[in-house]
N, C-alpha and C positions, 0 to 999 in steps of 0.2 A: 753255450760254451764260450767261456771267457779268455780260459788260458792256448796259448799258441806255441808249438814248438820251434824253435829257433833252429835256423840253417846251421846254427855251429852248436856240434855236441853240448852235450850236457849243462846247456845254459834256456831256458823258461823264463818269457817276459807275459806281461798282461798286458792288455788291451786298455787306451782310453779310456773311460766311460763315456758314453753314446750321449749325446743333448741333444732334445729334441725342442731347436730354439720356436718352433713354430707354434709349438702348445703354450711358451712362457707368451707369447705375443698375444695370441687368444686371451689368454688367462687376464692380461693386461688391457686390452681392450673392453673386457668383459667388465672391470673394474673400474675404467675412466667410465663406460655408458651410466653403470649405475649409482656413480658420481655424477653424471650431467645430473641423472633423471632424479637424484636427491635434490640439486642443486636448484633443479627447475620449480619440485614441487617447495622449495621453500622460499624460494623463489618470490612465487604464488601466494603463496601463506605471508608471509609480508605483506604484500601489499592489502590484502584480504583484512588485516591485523590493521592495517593503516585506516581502511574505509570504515572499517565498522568502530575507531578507536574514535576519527574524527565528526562520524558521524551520530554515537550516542554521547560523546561527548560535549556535543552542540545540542543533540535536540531530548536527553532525559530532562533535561527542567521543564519542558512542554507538560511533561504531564504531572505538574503542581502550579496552581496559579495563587495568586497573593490576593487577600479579600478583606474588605473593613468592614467589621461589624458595627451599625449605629443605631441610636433609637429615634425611628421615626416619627415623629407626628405627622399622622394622618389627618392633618385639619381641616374640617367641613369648609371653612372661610376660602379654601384655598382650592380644594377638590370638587366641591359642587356645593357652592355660598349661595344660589337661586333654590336649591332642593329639588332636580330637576331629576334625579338617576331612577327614578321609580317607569317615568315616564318614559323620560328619552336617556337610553343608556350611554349616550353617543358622548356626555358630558366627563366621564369616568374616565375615555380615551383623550380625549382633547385639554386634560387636567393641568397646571401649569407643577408637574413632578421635579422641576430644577430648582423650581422654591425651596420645595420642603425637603431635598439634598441640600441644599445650602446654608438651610436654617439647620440641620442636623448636625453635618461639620462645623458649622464655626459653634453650636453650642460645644461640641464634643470636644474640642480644642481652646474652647475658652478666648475667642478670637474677636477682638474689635470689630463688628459689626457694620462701624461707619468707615474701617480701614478696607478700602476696596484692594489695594493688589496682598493684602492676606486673605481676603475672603475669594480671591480670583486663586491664590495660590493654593489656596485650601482646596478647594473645590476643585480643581485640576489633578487633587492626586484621586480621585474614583473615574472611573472609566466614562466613557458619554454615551455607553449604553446601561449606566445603573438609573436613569428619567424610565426607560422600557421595562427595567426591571420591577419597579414600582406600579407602572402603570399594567402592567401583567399579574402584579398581585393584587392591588385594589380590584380589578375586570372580574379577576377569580373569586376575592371573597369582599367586595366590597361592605361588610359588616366591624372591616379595620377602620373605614372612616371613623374619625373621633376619639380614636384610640393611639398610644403613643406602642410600636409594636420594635424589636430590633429585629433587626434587617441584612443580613449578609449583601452586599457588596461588589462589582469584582472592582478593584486598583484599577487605577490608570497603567498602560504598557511600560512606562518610565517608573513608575515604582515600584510596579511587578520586578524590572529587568535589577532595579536598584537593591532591592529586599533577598534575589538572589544574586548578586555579588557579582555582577555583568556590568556594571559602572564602575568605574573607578572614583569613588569620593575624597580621595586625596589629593586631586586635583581641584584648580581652580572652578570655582561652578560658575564659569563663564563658557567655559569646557564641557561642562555636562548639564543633562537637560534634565537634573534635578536638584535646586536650590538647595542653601543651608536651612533655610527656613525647613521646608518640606522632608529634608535630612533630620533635621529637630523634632517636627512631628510624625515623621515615621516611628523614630525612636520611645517616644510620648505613647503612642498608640500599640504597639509591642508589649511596650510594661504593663500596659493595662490590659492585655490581651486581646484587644479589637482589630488588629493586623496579624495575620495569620497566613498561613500557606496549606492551602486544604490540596488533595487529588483535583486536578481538574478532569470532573466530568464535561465540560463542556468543549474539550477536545474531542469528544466522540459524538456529541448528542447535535451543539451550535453547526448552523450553516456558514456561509462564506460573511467573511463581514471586513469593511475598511479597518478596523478596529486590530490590532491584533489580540488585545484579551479576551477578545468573545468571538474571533476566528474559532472555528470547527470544522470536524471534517464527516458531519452526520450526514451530509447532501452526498458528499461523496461515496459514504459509506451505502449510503441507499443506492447509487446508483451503478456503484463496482457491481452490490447483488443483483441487481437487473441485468447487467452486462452480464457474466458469468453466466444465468440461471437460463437466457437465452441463446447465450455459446453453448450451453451444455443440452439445451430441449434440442436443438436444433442439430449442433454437430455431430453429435454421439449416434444418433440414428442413420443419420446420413454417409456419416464416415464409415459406418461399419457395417451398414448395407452397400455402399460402393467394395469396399473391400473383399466382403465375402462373394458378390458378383465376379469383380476382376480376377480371385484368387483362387474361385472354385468353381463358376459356370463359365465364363469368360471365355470362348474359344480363343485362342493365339494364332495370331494372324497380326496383319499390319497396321491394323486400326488402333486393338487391343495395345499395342506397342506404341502406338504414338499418346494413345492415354494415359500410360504408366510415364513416359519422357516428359509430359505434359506437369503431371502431378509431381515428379521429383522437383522439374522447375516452379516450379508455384511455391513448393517448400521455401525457396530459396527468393522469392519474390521480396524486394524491401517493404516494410509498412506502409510506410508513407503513399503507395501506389495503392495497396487498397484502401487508402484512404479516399485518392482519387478517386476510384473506382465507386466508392459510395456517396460520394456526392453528387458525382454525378447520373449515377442509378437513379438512388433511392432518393435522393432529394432531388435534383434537378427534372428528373425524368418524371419519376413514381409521385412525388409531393408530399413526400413525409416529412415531420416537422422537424428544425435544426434541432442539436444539441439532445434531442430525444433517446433515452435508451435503447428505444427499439432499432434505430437507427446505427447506432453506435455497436449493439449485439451483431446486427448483420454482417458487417465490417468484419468485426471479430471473428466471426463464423465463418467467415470466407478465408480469413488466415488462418485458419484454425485447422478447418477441413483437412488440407495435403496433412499439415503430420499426424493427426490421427488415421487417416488411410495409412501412411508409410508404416506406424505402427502395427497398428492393424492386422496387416499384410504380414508383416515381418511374427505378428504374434501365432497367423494362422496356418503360416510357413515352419514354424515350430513345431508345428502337431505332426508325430510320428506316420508316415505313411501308414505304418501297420494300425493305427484308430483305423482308417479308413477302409482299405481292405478288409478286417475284422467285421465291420456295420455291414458294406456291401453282403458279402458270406454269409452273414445269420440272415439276408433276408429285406435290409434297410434298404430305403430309398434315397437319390443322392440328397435329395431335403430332407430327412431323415437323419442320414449321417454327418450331415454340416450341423444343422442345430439341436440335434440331442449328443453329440458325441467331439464335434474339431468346437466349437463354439466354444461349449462350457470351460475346456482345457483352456484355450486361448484367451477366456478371458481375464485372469492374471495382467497378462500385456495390453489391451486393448483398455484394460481401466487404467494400468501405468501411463500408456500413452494418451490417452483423452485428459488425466490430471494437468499430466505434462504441459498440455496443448493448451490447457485453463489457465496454469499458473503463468505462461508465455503472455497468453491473450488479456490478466490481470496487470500485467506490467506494461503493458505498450499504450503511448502517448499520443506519435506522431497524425495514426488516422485518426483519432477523436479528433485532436484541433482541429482537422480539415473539415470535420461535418458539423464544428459549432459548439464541442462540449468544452470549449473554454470560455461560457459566458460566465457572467457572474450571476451565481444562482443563489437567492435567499434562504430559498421553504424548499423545503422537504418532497420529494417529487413523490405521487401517491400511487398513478399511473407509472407505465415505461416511456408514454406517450408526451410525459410533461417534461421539461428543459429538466436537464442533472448535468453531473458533472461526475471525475472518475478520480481512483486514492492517485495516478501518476501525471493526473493533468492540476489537482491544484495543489499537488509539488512543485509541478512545474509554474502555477501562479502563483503560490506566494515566494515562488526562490526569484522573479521578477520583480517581486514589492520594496521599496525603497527602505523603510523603516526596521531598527534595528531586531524589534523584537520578533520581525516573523522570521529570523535565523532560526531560531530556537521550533517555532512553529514549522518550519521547513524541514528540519531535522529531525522532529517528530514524527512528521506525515511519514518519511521514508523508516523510521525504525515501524510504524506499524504496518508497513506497504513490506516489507522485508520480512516480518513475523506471518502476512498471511501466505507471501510467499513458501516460509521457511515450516508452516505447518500445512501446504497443499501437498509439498517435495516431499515431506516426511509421510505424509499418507498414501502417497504413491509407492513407496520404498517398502511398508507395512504391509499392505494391498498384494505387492508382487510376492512379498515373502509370506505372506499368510496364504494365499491360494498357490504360488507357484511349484511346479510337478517336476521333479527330475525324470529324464527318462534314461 
């Protein structure tokens, strides 16, 4: 009822209309939050937009390197002039391979022969692991002796960096560490198609190397799989038998409660400490070898451990009471109704969180260096037992390297350190929505 009768006859006024200023405050409120919470996640997305602009930006050339193709002679006078490889093979490795590069370049270039700083200049643009490259194809088929065979290459790192447009040759080349000369025959070599930019495979396959054209991250790559395969033997069992103990045999009492405050803190534990922690366990204590994968897994394993319990728990905290009651009723035993009935449902969460816990334990640095996995490793570790190294420790070594070109190799290593990331997170997300149960 709006309208009011007035104290003096025959006159009817209305009412105000009623504001209710407390709902427009609300309303308002309501609208600055989800302005912050826009504000925030774009925030976010910026800077995200910055890492990843600055980061493939620097390191997509990584995975194309520059390579001169030349025609070798393989000259017996020069590889083995005694005819001794039948016998003792050992002449094939000891071969003098910087001759017959030298003599290839300056033919290929057409280069004065008695001019030593062209034939120094010359020869400085192929890498100073293309002598190993040769002497690895002779060892393999040494039936090229005598033969004049072409040969791919890699560049030296200054004409790799130069060929992809990371030098400025507009400047004075007193300024840069690639001559006119060397500019001339890069040019030379192009036209005739013997300078070239192939995929670099040998970002994935090469080991560590002073070099940056023949830097690789195959050691690493072997030795991340060893890390992972024994966080994964190791934690997954253990995590999710501590779990299903504490969250379904487990009496609750004051023990049980200091194990669960025990385990949230360990969550929260910095790296670096269990890194301590394994050195001086497992190596100081136990005598397991530095830099070792097995060593490095352990580490891992032990960080790893709480948030796959916290998971875990939290997956088998999900399973509706009534599963349980239901098994109990028809008959089931409490082992019984954990592992044919709360188990299977929970596991959705428990492989979410175990991924989880892999892709964390793939990214961390600080306990490898403490137990040695930043030596410098050549060969391929074949064992877990042998020295490796891991994808975010020789990021972390070559972003220490002084020399221009392991930017780009630096840059590399984390775009594919980020991809295996960005496809463990992706499998975890599939994983949970492919088995995950609304109740």
């Amino acid at each position: 009822m709006t309208n009011i009768v007035s104290p003096v006859a025959g006159t009817i006024s209305k009412a105000p209309p009623r504001r209710d200023i407390g709902i427009k405050r609300r309303y308002a409120a309501e609208r600055r939050f989800q302005a912050y919470g826009i504000a925030a996640i774009a925030f976010g997305l910026i800077f995200l937009f910055i890492l990843l602009w600055t980061v493939i930006g620097k390191g997509y050339t990584a995975f194309q390197q520059t390579s001169i193709t030349l025609p070798i002679e393989f000259a017996e006078k020069t590889i083995d002039p005694d005819n001794k490889r039948a016998t003792d093979p050992s002449v094939l490795i000891a071969a003098n391979y910087p001759v017959l590069l030298r003599d290839a370049i300056v033919k290929q270039l057409n280069i004065n022969a008695s001019s030593r700083p062209d034939v120094r200049d010359a020869t400085a643009m192929l890498s100073k692991s293309a002598p190993i490259q040769l002497r690895d194809l002779v060892v393999a088929d040494p039936s090229v002796i005598g033969k004049t065979v072409n040969v791919t290459l890699l560049a030296d790192a200054n004409v790799d960096s130069a060929n992809k447009g990371q030098i400025d040759l507009s400047v004075d080349e007193k300024n840069r560490k690639v001559n006119d000369k060397q500019v001339a025959w890069m040019n030379e070599l192009k036209a005739n198609g013997a300078l070239t930019k192939e995929f670099n495979t040998g970002l994935f396959v090469n080991g560590n190397s002073s070099r940056p054209e023949a830097a690789g991250l195959g050691v690493a790559l072997i030795g991340s799989l060893y890390l992972m395969l024994i966080v994964l033997v190791l934690s997954l069992p253990i995590g999710v038998a501590a779990s299903i103990y504490l969250e379904e045999f487990a009496p609750k009492n004051k023990l049980t409660d200091l194990i669960e405050v025990n385990i949230n803190n360990l969550a929260a534990v910095p790296s670096i400490v269990y890194g301590l922690l394994g050195l001086s366990v497992f190596i100081n204590f136990i005598g397991l070898p530095r830099s070792a994968s097995l060593v490095g897994g352990l580490v891992l394993t032990l960080m790893t451990l709480p948030t796959i319990i916290i998971a875990t728990r939290a997956a088998l905290r999900a399973v509706p009471p009534s599963i349980r009651a239901a098994a109990l009723g028809l008959g089931a035993s409490k082992m019984q109704t954990v592992f044919h009935h709360v188990l299977p449902l929970a596991m959705p969460g428990i492989l979410t969180g175990t991924i989880i816990g892999l892709a964390h334990a793939l990214g961390e640095t600080a306990p490898l260096l403490l137990i040695g996995m930043v030596a410098f490793v050549a060969n391929a570790p074949t064992t877990p037992l042998d020295p490796s190294t891991a994808l975010p420790v020789q990021v972390y070594m070559w972003a220490n390297e002084a020399e221009r070109a392991f930017v780009e190799r630096t840059s590399g290593a984390i775009i594919v350190l980020l991809l295996f990331l960005i496809v463990m997170n992706m499998g975890a997300i599939l994983l949970r929505r492919r088995f995950e149960r609304r109740w």
